[in-house]
C-alpha positions as CSV (number, residue, x, y, z in Angstrom):
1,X,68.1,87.7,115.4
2,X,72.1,87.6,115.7
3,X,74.1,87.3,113.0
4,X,75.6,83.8,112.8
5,X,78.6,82.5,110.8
6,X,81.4,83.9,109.7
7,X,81.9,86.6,107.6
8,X,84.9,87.3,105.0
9,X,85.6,91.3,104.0
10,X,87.6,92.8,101.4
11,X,88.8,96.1,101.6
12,X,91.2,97.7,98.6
13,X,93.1,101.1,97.5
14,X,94.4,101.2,94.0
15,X,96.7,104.4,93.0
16,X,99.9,104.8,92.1
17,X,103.0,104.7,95.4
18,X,106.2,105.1,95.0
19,X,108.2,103.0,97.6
20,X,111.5,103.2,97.9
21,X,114.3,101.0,99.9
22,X,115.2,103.6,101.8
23,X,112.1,105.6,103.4
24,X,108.5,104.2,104.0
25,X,106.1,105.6,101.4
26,X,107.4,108.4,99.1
27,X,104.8,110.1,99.9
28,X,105.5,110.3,103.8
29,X,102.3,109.0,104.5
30,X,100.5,105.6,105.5
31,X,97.8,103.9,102.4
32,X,94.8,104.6,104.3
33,X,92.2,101.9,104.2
34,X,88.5,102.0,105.5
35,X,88.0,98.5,107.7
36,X,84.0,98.9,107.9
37,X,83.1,102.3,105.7
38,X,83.6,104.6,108.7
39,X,82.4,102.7,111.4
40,X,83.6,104.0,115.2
41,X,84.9,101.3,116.3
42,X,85.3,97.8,114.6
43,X,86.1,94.0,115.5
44,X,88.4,92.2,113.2
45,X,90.4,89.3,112.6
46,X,92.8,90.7,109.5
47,X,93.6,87.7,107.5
48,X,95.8,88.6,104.6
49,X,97.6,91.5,102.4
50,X,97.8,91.6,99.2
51,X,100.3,94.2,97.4
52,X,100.3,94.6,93.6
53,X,103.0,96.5,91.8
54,X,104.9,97.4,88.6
55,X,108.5,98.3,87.6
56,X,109.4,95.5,90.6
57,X,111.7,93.8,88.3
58,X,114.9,94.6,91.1
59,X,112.5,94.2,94.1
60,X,113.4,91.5,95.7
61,X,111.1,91.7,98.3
62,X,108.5,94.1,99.7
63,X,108.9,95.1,103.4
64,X,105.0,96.2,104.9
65,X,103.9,97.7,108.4
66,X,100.2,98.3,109.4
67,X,99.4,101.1,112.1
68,X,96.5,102.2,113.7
69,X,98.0,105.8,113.0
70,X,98.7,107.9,110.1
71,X,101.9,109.0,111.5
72,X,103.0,105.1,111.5
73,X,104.2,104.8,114.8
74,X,101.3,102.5,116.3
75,X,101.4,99.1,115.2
76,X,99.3,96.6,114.2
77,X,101.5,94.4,112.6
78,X,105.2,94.7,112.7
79,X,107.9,94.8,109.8
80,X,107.1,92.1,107.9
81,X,109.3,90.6,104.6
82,X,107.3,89.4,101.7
83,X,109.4,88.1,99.1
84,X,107.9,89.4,95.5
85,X,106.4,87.2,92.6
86,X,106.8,88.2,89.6
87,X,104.4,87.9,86.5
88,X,103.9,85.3,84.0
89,X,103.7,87.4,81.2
90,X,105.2,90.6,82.3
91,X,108.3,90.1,84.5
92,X,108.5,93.8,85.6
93,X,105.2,93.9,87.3
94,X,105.0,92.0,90.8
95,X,102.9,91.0,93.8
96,X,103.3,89.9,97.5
97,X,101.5,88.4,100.1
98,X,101.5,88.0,103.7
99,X,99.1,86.3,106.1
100,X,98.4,88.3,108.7
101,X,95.8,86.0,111.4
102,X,95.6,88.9,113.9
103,X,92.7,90.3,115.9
104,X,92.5,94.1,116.2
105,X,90.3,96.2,118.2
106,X,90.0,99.5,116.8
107,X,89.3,102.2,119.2
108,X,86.5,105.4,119.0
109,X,90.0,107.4,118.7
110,X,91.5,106.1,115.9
111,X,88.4,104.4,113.9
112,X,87.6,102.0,111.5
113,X,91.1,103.7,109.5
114,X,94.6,101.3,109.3
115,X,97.8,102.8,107.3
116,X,99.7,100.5,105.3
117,X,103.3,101.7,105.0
118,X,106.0,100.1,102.7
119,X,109.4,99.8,101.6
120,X,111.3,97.8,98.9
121,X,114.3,95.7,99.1
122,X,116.9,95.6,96.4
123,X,115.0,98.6,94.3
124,X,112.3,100.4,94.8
125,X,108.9,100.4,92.5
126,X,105.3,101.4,91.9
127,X,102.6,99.8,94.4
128,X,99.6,100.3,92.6
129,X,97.3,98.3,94.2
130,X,96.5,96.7,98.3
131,X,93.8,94.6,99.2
132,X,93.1,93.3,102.8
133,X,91.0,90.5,103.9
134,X,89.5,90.4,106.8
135,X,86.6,88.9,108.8
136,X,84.6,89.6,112.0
């Protein structure tokens, strides 16, 4: 029997990234995230991301690009401006959000595997934490 319904994923990295308001990643690289735990190919409405991060207490705002590519250069979703929320309790640490309401198509080439690439605006800080919703 076919599965019926719908049904909401959660996919997350946790480290420590240096962003900057200058280059995308310190690092030079995309945050890889798994969509479906390696699958070839997967079907999948992305829904939101969430970005966690400390020392934000200057960052404005957190500029984020997904690609289907490590390199960064094949979108998924565009240069997009979430403005950063600070904490209650500690005003240093910070978090943004941005709803994304896309469908993506991976393809056997590039996998189950999306980059998340970032950039801060007004100072840079430490992302230590993404999670992204999504559901097929």
């Amino acid at each position: 029997m076919a599965k019926v319904g719908n049904f909401i994923h959660r996919v997350e990295w946790t480290g420590s990234q240096v962003i900057t308001t200058t280059n995308w990643n310190s690092a030079g690289a995309g945050l890889q995230l798994q969509l479906n735990g390696g699958a070839a190919v997967v079907a999948a409405k992305l829904s939101a991301l969430y970005i966690y991060a400390t020392g934000a207490g200057s960052t404005t705002s957190i500029i984020a690009k997904v690609t289907r590519d490590a390199g960064g250069d094949e979108a998924i979703i565009p240069d997009t401006t979430a403005t950063t929320a600070f904490g209650a309790t500690t005003a240093t640490d910070g978090s943004c959000v941005i709803s994304l309401g896309i469908d993506y198509v991976s393809t056997t080439t590039h996998g189950d595997s999306i980059y998340v690439y970032l950039k801060g605006v007004g100072a840079g800080c430490t992302v230590t934490g993404l999670v992204l919703t999504w559901s097929e």
